[in-house]
N, C-alpha and C positions, 0 to 999 in steps of 0.2 A: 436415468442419467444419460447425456448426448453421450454420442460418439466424438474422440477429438484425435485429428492426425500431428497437429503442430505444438499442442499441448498435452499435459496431463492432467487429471484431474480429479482428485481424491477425497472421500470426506473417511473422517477415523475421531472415535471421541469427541463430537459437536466441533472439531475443527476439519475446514474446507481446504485443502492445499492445493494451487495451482503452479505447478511447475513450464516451465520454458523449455521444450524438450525437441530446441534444434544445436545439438551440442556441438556438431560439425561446425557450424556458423556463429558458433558463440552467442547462439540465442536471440540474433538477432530477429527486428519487427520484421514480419514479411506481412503483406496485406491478410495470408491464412490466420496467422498468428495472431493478429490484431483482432480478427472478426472470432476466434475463437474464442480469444481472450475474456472478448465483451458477454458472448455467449455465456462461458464460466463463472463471470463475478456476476450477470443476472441470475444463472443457478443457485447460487451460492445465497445471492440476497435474498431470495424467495423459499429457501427452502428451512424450515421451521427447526429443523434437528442441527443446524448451521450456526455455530456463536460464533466465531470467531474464524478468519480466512487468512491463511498467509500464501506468501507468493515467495517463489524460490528460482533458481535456473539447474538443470541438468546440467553434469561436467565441469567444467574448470571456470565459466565464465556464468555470471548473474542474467546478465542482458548487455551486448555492445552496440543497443540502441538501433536504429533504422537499417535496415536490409539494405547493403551499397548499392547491389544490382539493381534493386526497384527503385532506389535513388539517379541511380543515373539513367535509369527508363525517364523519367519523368524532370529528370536536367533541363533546363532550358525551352520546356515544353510548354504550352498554352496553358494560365494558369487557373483552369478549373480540376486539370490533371492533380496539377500540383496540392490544389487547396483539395482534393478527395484524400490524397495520402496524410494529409497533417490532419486535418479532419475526423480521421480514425483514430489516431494517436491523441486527439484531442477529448472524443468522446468515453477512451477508454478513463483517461484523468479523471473525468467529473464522472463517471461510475464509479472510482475508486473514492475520490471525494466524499459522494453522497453517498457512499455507501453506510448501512445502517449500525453494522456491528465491528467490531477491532479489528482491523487491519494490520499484519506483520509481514514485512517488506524480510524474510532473510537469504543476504545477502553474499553469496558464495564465492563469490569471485569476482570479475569487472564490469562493474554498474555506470554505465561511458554515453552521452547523451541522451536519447529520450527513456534507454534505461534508470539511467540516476532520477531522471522524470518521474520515469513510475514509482523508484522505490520514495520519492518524496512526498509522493502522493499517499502511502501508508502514515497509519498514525506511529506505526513505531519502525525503527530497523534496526538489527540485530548484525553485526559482521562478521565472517569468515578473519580470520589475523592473512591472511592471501587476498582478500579484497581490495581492488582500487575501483576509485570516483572521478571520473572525469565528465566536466560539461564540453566535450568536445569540437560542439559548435563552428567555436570561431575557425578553429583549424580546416573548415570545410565550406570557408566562406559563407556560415548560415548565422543563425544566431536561435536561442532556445524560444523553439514554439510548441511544445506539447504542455508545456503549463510550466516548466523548472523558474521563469525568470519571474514569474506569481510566489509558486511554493520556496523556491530557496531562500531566500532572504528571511521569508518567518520560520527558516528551522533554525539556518548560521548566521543572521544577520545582515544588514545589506553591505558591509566591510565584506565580509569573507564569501558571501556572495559575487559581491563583483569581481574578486580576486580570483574563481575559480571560473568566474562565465567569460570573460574578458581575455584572460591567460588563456585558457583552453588547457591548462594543462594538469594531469593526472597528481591525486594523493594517494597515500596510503591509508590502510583501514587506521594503526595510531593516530594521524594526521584527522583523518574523520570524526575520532573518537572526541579531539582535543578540542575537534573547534563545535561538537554539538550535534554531529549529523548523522550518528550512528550512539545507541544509546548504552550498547555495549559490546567489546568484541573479545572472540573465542576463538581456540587452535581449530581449524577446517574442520579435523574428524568429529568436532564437536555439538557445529553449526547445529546441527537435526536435534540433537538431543537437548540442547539449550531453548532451541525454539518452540518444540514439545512442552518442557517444562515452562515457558513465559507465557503460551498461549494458552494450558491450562490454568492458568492464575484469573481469568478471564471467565471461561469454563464454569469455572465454580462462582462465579458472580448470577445475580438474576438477569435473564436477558433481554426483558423488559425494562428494568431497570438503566441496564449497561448502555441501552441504544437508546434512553432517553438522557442520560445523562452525555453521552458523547454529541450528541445535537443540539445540548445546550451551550456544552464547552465552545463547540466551534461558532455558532451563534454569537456567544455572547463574544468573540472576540471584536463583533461587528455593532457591538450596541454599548449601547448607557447603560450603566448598571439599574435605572430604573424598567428601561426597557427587558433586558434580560431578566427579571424577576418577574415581569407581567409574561412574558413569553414561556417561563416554565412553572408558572402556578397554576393554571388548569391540567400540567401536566401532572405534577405532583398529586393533583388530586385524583384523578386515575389512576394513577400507581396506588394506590391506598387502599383503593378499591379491591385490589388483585388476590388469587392466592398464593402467588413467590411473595407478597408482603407478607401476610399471615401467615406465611413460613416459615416466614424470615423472622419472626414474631414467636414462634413458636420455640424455634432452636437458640435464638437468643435465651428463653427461659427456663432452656430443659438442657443447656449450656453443652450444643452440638451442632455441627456444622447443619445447614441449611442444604436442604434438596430441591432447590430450582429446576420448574417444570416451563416458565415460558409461561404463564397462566394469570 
């Protein structure tokens, strides 16, 4: 397992957790932070005892998005500066994206530009009731480029989308809850224990199974329903072959949970 100074990074019961562990700074990206980051969910993707990965922030704050000071290093500077810093922020997205197995975004406290980013980029997020969401952007004369103005829209629609990128201006975790963006939210002290219990749900799924079906789900968001059926029927037929089927096969008949090895 690397060594990580700007992150943590933990595996415990086939779940990966990668915590944000600049609590001073509210966990903001600094370039460390980003290249660790990427580092961690490549660990996490490759490593076979790995189902399931959530992402968290140390202290009172989730992520408040881009590190000001390396933002204003690179204000008004020649823009390949510029395009290496989004760039990072951009590469981490589509690792989270493509990533193969369940992603859990939970969310402690203020998820505020290319933080809200990130957590959008998980397949689920789970809230702290102390949790706020802000695309902060405008307020900073920017506008969202680490992937939010892609993702947002297919979580809360492009109404409440526009409403929150445009406004620049913060909700509360209720307020997240109502419009879709958070799929459930808990009292702070509870965040950990809640998110333990959602990502063992997962856990206990086959994991061959779990990362064939979630690459079909998001596929097929982009096809024909003819296309998305040719797209996962050589798949299914591999899965068939397995022995997490034949397991699954088994405990269906001897009417007991299933012990998925990955196989």
């Amino acid at each position: 397992m690397a060594s990580y100074r700007e992150i943590r990074y933990e595996v415990d019961d086939h779940v990966a957790t990668i915590t944000f562990n600049r609590p001073e700074q509210r966990n903001a990206l600094s370039p460390v932070m980003l290249d660790e980051l990427a580092a961690a969910i490549r660990e996490a993707q490759t490593d076979d005892a790995t189902r399931v990965l959530v992402i968290t922030g140390a202290g009172r704050a989730f992520c408040a998005g881009g590190d000001v000071k390396s933002m204003a290093q690179v204000a008004g500077g020649p823009i390949p500066a510029n395009r290496e810093q989004v760039g990072q922020i951009q590469e981490v997205q589509l690792q989270l994206r493509r990533f193969a197995k369940p992603v859990i975004a939970a969310v402690n406290g203020a998820a505020y530009g290319a933080g809200l980013d990130l957590s959008c980029a998980a397949d689920f997020r789970l809230a702290a009731d102390s949790a706020t969401f802000c695309e902060v952007y405008v307020r900073l004369g920017l506008a969202p480029g680490g992937g939010g103005a892609w993702l947002l829209p297919r979580i809360v629609g492009v109404t409440h989308a526009l409403e929150l990128v445009l406004s620049g201006e913060p909700i509360d975790a209720a307020r997240a809850l109502s419009i879709g963006l958070v799929s459930r939210v808990v009292p702070a002290d509870a965040l950990a224990g809640a998110t333990r219990e959602f990502a063992h749900r997962f856990v206990l799924s086959a994991p061959r199974g779990v990362q064939v079906a979630k690459r079909t789900l998001y596929r097929g968001l982009e096809m024909s329903l003819e296309a998305a059926l040719d797209f996962v029927r050589p798949q299914i037929s591999t899965l068939r072959q397995t022995e997490d089927h034949k397991e699954g096969l088994r405990a269906l008949r001897e009417r007991r949970l299933p012990r998925f090895e990955g196989r």
